[in-house]
PDB file of N, CA, C and O in Angstrom:
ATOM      1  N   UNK A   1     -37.516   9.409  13.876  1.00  0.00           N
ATOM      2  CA  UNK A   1     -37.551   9.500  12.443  1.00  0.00           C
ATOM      3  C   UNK A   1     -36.498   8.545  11.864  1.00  0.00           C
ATOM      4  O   UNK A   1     -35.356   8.569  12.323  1.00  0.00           O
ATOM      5  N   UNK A   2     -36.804   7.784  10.969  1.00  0.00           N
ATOM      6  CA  UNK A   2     -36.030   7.068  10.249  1.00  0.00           C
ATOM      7  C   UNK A   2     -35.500   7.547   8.694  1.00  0.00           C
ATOM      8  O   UNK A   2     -36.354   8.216   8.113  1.00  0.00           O
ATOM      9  N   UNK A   3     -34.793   7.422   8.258  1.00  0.00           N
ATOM     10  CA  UNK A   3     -34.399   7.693   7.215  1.00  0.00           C
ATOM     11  C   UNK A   3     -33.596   6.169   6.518  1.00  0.00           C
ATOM     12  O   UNK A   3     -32.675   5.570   7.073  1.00  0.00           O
ATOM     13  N   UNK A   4     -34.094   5.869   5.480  1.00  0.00           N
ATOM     14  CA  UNK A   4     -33.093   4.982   4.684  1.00  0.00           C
ATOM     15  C   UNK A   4     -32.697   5.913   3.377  1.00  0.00           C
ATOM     16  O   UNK A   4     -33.433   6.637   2.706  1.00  0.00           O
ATOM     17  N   UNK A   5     -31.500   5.687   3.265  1.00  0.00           N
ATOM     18  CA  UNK A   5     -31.222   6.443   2.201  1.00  0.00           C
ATOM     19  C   UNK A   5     -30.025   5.018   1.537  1.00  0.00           C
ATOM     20  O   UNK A   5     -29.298   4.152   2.026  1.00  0.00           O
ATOM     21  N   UNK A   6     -30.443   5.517   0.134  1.00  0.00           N
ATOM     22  CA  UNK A   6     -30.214   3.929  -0.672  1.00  0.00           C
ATOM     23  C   UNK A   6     -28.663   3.940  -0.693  1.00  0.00           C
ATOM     24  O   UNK A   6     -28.153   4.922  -0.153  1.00  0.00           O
ATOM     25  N   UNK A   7     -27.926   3.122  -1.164  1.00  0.00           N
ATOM     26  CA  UNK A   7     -26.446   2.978  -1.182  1.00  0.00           C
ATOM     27  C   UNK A   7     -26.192   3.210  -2.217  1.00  0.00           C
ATOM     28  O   UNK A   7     -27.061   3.306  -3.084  1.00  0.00           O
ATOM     29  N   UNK A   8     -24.429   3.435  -2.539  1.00  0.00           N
ATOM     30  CA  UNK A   8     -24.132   3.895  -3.694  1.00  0.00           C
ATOM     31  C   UNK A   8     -24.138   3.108  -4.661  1.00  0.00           C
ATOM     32  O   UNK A   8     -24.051   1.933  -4.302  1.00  0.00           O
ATOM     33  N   UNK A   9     -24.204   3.262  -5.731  1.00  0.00           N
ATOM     34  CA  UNK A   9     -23.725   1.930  -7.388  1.00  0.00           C
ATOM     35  C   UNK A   9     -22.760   1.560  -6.904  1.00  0.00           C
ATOM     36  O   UNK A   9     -22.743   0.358  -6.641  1.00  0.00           O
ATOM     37  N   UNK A  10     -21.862   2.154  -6.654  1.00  0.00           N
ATOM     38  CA  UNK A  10     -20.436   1.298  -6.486  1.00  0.00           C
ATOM     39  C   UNK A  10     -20.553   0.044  -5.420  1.00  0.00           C
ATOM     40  O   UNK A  10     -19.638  -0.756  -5.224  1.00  0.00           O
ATOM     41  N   UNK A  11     -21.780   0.014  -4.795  1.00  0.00           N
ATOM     42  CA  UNK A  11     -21.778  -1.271  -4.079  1.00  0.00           C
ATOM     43  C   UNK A  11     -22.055  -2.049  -4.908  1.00  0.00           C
ATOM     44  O   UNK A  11     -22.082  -3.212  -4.507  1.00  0.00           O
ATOM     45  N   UNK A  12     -22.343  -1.845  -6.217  1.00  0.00           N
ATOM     46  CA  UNK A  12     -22.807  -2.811  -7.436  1.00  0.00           C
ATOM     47  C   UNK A  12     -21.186  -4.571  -7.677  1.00  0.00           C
ATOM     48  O   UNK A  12     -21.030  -5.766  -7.925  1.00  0.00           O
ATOM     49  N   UNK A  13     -20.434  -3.132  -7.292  1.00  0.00           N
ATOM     50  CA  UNK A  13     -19.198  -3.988  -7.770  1.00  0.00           C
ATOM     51  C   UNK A  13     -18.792  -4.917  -6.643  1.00  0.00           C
ATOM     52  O   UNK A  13     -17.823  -5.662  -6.794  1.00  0.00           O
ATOM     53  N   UNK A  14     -19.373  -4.905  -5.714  1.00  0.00           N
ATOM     54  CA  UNK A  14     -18.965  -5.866  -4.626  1.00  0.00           C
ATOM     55  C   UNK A  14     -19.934  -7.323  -4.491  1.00  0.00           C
ATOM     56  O   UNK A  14     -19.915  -8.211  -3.638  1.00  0.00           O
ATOM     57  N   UNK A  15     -20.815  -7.128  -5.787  1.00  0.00           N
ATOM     58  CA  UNK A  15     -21.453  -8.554  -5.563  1.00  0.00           C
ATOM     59  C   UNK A  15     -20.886  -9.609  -6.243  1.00  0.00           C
ATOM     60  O   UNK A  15     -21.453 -10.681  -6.036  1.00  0.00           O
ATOM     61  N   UNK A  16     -19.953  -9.637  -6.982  1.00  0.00           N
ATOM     62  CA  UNK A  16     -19.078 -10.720  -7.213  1.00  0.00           C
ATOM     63  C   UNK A  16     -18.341 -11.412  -6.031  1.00  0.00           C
ATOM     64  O   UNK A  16     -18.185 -12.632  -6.081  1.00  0.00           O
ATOM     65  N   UNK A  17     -17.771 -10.532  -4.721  1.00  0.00           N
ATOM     66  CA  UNK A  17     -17.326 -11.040  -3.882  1.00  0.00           C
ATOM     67  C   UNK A  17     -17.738 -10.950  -2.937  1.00  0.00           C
ATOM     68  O   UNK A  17     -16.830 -11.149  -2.130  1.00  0.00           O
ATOM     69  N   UNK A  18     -19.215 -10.625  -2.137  1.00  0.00           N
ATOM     70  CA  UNK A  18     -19.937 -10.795  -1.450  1.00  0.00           C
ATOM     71  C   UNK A  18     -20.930 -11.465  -1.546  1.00  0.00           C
ATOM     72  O   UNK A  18     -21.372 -12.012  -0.537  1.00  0.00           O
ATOM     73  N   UNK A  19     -21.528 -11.606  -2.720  1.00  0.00           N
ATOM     74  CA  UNK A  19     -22.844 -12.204  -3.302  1.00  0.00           C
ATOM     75  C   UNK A  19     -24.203 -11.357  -3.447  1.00  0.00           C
ATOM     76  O   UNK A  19     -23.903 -10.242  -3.020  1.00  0.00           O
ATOM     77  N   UNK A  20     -25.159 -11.348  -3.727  1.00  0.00           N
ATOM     78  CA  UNK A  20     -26.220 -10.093  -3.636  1.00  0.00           C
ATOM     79  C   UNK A  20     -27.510 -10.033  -2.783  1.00  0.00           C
ATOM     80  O   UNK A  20     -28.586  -9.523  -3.097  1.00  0.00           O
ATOM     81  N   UNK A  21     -27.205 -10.600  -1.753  1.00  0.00           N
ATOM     82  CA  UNK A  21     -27.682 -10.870  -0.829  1.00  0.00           C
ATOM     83  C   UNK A  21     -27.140 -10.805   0.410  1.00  0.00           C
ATOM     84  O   UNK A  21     -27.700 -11.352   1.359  1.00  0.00           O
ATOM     85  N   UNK A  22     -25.636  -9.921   0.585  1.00  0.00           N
ATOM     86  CA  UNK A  22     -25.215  -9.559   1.854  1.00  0.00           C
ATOM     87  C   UNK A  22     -25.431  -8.558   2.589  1.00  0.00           C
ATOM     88  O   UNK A  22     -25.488  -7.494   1.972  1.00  0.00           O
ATOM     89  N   UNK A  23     -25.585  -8.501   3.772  1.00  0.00           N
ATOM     90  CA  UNK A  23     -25.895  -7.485   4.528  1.00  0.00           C
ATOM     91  C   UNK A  23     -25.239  -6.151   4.060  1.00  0.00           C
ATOM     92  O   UNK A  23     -25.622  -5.011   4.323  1.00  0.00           O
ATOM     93  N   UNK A  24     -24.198  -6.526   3.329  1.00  0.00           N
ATOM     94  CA  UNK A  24     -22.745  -5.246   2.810  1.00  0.00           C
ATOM     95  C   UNK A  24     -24.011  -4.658   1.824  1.00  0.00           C
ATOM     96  O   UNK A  24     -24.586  -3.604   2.099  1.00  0.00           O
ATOM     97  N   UNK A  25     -24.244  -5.215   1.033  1.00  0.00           N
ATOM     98  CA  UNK A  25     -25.136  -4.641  -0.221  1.00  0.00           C
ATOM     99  C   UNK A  25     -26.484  -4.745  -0.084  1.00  0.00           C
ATOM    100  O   UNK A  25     -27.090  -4.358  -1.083  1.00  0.00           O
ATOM    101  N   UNK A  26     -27.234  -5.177   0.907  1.00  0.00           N
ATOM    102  CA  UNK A  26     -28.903  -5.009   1.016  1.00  0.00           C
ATOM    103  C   UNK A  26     -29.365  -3.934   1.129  1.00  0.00           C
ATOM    104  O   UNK A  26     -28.592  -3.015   0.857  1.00  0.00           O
ATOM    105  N   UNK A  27     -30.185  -3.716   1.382  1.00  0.00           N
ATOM    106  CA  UNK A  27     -31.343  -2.166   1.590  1.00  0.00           C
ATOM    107  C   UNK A  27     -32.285  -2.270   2.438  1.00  0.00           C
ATOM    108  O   UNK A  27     -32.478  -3.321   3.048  1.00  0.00           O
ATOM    109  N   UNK A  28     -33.133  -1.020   2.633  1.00  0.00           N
ATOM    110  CA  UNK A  28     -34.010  -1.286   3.565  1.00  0.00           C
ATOM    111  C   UNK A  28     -34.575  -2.360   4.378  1.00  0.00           C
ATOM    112  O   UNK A  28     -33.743  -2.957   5.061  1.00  0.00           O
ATOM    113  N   UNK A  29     -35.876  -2.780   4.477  1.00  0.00           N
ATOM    114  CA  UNK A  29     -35.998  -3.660   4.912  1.00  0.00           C
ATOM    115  C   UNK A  29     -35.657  -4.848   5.240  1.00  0.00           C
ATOM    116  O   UNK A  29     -35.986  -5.319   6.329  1.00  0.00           O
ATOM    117  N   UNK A  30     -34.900  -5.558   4.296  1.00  0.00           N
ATOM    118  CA  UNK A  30     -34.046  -6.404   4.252  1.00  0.00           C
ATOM    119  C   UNK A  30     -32.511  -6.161   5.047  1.00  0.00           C
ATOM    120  O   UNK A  30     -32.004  -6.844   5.937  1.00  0.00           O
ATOM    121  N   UNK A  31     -32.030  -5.024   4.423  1.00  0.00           N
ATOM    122  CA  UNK A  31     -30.725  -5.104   5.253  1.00  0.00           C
ATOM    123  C   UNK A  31     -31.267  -4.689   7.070  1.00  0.00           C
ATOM    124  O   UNK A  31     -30.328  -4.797   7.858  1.00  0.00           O
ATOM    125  N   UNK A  32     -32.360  -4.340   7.590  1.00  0.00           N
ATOM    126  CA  UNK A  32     -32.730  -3.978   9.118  1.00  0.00           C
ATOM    127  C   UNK A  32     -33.039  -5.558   9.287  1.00  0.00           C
ATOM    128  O   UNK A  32     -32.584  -5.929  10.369  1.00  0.00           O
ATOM    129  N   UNK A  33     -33.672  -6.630   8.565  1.00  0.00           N
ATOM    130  CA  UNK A  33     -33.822  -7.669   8.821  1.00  0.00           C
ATOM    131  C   UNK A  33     -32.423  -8.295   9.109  1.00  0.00           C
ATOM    132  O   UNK A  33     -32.069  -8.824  10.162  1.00  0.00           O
ATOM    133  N   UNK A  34     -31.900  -8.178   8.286  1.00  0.00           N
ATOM    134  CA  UNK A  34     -30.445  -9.167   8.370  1.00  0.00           C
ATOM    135  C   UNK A  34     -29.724  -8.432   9.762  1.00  0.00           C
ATOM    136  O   UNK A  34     -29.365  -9.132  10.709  1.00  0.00           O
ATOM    137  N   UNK A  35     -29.559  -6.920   9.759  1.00  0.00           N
ATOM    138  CA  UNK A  35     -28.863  -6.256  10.934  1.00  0.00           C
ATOM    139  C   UNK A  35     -28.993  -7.212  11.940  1.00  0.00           C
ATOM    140  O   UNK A  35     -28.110  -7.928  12.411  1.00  0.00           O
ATOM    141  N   UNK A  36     -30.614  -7.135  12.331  1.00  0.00           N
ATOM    142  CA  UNK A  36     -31.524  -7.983  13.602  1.00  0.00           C
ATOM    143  C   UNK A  36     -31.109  -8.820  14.064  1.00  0.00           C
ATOM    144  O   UNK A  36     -30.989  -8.969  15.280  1.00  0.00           O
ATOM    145  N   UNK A  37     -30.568 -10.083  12.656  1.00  0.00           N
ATOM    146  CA  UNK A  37     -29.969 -10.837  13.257  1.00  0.00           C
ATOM    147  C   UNK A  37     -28.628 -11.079  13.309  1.00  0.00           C
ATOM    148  O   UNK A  37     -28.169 -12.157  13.688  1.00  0.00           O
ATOM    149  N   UNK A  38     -27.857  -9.996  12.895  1.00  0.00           N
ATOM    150  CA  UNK A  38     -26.257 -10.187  13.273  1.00  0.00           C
ATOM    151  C   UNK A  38     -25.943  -9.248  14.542  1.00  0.00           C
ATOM    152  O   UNK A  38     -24.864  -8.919  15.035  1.00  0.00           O
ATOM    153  N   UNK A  39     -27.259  -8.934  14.894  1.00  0.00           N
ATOM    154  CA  UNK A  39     -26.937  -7.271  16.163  1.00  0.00           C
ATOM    155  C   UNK A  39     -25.776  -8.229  16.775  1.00  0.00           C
ATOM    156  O   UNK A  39     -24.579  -8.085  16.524  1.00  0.00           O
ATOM    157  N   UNK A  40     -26.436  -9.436  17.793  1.00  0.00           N
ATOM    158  CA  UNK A  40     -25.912  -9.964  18.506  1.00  0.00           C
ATOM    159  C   UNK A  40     -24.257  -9.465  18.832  1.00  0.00           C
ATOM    160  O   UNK A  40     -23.698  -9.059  19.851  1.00  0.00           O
ATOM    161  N   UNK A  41     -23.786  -9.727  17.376  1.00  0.00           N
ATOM    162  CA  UNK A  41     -22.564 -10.138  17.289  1.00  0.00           C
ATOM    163  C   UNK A  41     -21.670  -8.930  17.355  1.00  0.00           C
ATOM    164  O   UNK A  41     -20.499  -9.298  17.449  1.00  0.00           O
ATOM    165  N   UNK A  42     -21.795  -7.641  17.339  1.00  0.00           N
ATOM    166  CA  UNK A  42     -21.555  -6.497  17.678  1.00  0.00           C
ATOM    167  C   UNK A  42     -21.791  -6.231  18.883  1.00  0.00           C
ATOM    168  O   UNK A  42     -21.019  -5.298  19.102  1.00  0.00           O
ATOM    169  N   UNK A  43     -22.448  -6.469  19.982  1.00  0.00           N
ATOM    170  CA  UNK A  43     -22.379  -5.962  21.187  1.00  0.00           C
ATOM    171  C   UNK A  43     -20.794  -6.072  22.055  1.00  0.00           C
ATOM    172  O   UNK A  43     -20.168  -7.107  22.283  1.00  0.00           O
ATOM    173  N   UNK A  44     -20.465  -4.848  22.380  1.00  0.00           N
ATOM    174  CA  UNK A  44     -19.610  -4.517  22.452  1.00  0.00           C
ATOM    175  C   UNK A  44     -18.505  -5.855  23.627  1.00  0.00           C
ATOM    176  O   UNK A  44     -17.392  -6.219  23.247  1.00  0.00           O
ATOM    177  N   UNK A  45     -19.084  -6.327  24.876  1.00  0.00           N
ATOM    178  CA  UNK A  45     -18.291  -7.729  25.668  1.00  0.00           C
ATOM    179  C   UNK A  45     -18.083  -8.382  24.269  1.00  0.00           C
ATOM    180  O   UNK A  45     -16.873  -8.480  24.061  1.00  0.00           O
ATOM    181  N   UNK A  46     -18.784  -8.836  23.294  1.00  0.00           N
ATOM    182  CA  UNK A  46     -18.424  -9.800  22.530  1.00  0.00           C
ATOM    183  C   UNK A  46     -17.420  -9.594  21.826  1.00  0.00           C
ATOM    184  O   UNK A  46     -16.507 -10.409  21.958  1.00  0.00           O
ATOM    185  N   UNK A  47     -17.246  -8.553  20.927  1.00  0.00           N
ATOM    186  CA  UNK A  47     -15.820  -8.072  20.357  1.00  0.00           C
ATOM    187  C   UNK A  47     -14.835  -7.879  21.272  1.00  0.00           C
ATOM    188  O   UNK A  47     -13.739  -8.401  21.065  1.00  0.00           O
ATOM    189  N   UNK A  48     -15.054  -7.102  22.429  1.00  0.00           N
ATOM    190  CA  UNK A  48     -14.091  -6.805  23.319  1.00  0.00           C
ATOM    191  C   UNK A  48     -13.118  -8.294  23.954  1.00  0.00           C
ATOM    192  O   UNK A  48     -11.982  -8.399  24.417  1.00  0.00           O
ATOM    193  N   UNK A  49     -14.127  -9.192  23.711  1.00  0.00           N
ATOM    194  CA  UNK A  49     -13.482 -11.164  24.176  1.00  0.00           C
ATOM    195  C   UNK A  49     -12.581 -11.296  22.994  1.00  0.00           C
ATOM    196  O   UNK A  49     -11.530 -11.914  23.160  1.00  0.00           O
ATOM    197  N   UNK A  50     -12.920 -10.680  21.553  1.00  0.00           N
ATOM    198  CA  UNK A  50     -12.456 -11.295  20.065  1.00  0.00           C
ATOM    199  C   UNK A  50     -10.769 -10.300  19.540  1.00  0.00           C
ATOM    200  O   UNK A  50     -10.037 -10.460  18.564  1.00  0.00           O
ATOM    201  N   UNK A  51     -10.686  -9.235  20.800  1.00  0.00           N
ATOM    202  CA  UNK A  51      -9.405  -8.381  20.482  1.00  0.00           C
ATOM    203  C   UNK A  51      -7.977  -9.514  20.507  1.00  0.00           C
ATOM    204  O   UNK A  51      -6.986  -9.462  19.777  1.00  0.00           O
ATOM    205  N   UNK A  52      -8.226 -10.313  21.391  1.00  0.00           N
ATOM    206  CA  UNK A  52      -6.334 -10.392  21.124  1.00  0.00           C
ATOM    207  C   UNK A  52      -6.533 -11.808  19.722  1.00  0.00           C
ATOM    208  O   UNK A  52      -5.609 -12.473  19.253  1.00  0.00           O
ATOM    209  N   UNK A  53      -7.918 -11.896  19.379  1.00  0.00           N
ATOM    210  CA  UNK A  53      -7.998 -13.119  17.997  1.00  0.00           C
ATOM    211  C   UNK A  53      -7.308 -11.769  16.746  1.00  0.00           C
ATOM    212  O   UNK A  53      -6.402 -11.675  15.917  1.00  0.00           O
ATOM    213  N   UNK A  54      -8.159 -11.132  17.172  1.00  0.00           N
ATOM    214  CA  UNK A  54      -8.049 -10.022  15.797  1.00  0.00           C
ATOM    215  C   UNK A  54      -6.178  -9.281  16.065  1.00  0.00           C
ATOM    216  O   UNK A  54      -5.461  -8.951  15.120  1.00  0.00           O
ATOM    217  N   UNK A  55      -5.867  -9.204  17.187  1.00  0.00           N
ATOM    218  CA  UNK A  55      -4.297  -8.944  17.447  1.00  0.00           C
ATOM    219  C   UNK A  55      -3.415  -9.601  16.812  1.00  0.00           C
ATOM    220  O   UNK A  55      -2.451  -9.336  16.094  1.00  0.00           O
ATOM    221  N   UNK A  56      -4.147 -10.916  17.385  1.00  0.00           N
ATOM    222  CA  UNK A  56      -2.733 -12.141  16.600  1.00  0.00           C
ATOM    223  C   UNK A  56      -2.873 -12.308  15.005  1.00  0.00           C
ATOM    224  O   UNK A  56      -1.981 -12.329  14.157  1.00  0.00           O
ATOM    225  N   UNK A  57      -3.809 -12.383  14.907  1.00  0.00           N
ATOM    226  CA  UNK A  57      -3.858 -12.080  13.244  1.00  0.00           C
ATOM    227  C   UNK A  57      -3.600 -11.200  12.028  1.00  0.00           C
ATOM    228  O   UNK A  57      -3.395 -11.398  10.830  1.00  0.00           O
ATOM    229  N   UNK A  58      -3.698 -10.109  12.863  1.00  0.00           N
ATOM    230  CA  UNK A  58      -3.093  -8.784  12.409  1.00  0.00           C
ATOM    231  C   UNK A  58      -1.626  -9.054  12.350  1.00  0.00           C
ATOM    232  O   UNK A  58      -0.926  -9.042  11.338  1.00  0.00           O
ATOM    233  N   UNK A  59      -1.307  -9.269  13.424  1.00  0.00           N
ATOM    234  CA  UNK A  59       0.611  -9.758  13.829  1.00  0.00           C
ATOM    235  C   UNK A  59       0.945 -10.334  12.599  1.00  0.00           C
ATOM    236  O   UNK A  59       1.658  -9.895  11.697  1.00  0.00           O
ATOM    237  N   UNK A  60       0.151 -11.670  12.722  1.00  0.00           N
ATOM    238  CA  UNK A  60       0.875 -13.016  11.343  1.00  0.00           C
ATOM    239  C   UNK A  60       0.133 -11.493  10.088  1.00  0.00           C
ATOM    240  O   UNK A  60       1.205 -10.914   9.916  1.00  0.00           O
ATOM    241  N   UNK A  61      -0.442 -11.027   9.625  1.00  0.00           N
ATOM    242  CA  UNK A  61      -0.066 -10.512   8.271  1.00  0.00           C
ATOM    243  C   UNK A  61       1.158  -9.479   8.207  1.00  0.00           C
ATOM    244  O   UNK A  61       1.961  -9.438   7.275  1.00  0.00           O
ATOM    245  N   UNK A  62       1.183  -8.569   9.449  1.00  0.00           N
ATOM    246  CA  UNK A  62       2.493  -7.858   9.540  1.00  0.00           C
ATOM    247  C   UNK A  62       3.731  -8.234   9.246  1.00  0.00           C
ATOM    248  O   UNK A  62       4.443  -7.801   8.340  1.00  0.00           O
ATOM    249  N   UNK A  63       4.013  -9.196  10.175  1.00  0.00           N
ATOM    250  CA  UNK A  63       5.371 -10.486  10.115  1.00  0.00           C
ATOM    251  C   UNK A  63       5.498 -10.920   8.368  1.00  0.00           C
ATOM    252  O   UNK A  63       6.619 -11.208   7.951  1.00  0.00           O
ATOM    253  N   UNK A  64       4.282 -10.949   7.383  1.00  0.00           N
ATOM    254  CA  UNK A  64       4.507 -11.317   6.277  1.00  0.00           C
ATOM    255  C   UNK A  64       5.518 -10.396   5.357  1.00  0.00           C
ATOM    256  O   UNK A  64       5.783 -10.735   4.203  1.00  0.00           O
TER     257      UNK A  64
END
């Protein structure tokens, strides 16, 4: 069973800085389309390679 259940208004306010066409703010069909093609990038080896990018970067805003 699937369920889409729509997003809140307040995602309204994020299309100034996302645009209205991001996966952040799409819907149904469209946002499972876009998912499809960002799955890739979530499978878990791939982030797990991207931890010490996201470490050191975290660091330099801390250090600020």
């Amino acid at each position: 069973m699937v369920h889409n259940y729509p997003k809140s208004p307040t995602y309204d306010g994020l299309h100034p800085f996302v645009g209205r066409k991001s996966l952040v703010v799409s819907e149904a069909g469209v946002w499972a389309k876009q998912r499809k093609a960002f799955n890739p990038g979530f499978q878990y080896q791939f982030l797990k390679d991207l931890v010490p990018v996201f470490t050191a970067k975290t660091q330099l805003l801390c250090d600020r």
